[in-house]
N, C-alpha and C positions, 0 to 999 in steps of 0.2 A: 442459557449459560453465559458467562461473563470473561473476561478476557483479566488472565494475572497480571499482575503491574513488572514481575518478572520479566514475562514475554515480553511486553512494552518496551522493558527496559532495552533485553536482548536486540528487538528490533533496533530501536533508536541507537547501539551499540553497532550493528549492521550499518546502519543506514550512518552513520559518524562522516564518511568519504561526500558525503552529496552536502552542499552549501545549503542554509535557507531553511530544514526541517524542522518542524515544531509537530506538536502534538497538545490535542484536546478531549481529554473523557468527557463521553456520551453515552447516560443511560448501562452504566457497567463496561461497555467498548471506548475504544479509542481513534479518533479523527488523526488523518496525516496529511499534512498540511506542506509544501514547498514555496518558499517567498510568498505565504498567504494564499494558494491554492490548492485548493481540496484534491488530494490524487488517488489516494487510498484509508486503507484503517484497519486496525487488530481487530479483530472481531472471530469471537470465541478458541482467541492464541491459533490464529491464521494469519497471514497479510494478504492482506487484498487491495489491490487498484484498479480503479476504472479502465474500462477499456475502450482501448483508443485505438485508429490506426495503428500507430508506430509499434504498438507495444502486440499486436497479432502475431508477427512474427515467431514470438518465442514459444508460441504453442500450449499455452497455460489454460488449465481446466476451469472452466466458466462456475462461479457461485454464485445462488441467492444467500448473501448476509444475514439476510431476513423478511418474514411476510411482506410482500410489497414493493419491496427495494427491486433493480435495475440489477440485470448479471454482473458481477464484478470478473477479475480473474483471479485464479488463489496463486503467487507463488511461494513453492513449494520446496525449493532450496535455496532459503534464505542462507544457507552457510556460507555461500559461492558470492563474496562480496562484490566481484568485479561485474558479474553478471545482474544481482539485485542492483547495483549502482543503473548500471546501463538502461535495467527495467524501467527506474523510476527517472533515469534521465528522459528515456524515450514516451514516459508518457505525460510528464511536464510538459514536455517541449509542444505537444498536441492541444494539453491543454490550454498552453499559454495563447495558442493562437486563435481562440474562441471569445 
């Protein structure tokens, strides 16, 4: 299954408050990208980010995206803006350090 351009939107709509976001369709899903750094991705009208230290904390249920892929984390109330902000602040900030 494929991820609607809807949700993409919705997300990117969310995601408005974080500097830097862009976005890349891959194969029917969609790449997310912060100042050019892969953090997460829509994938089957989910978001999911990599997981990182910082971002343990918030207790979010581990996914496979897909055959083969690495566990991502799903989160799961993207409505709560100040919180997704936070999410993808704290797992930039992990990744930048890599």
């Amino acid at each position: 299954m494929s991820s609607s351009k809807e949700y993409r939107d919705f997300v990117l709509e969310q995601l408005s408050g974080v500097d830097g976001i862009t976005v890349r369709p891959m194969m029917g899903e969609y790449l997310l990208y912060c100042n050019g750094i892969l953090f997460g991705g829509v994938y089957d009208d989910n978001l999911l980010v990599k997981r990182v230290e910082s971002n343990r904390k918030y207790g979010m249920q581990e996914i496979i995206p897909y055959p083969g892929a690495k566990p991502m984390y799903l989160v799961d109330d993207i409505d709560n803006r100040e919180r997704l902000n936070n999410i993808v602040f704290d797992t930039c900030k992990d990744l930048y350090k890599k």
